[in-house]
N, C-alpha and C positions, 0 to 999 in steps of 0.2 A: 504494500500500500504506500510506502513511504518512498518507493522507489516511483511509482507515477506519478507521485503529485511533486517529484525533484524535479522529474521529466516533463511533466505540464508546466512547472513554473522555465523551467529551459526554453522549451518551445515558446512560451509567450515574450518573454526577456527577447528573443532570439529576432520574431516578427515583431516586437515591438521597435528595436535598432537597426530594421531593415525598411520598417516605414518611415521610423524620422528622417533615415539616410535618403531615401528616393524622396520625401518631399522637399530636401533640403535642396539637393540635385534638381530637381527640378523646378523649385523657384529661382535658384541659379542659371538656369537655361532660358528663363524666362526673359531675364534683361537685353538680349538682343534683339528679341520678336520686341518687347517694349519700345526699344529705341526705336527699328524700323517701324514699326505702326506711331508712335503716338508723336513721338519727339520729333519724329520728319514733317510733321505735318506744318512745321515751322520754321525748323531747322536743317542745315543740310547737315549730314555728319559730320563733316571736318571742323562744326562752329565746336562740336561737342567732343570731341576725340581732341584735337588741340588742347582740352582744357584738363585730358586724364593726368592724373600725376600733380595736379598741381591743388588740388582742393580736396580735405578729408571728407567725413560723412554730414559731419556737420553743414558745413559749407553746400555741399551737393544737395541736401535735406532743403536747406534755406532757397536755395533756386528752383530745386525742385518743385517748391510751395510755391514760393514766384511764377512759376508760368502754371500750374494750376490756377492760382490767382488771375490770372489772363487768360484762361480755357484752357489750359490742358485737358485731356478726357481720362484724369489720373487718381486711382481710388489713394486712400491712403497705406495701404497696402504694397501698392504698386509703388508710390512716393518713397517709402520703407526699402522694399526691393532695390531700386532702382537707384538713390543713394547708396547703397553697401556696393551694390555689384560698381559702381564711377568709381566710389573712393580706393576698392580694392583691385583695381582694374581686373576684374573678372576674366576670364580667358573667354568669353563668350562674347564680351565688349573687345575685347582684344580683336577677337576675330573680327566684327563688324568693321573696326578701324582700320584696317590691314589697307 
């Protein structure tokens, strides 16, 4: 008895660090479909890929809100997202910038 319920708690520990890993992945994947859909709708890339490297999350947070401020079509979610993947130059925004 004591052996399935080590094995049950294994198996859920187990799915449970394989769903945080794929949501985390894949709201990481998500920053370059954001830029191409929402950020271009104003921006060309180069105004924004210029600007990697040079502004933490903070910073990026604050602009972010700024052109939400001016229509962006940006949850706050996505404002969230999209600051961490700029500041950390995400390899997904990498690729965008290429």
């Amino acid at each position: 008895m004591k052996t399935i319920k080590r094995l049950s708690i294994i198996i859920f520990i187990a799915l449970f660090l394989t769903s945080v890993h794929s949501f985390t992945s894949q709201a990481a994947g998500n920053c370059d479909y954001t830029l191409k859909t929402k950020c271009t709708t104003c921006h060309n890339l180069g105004r924004i890929c210029r600007k990697l490297g040079k502004k933490n999350k903070s910073k990026w947070a604050k602009t972010i809100k700024r052109m939400v401020h001016h229509g962006a079509p940006l949850n706050k979610n996505e404002v969230k997202e999209l600051a961490t993947c700029l500041a950390e130059e995400n390899a997904s925004v990498k690729g965008v910038c290429k």
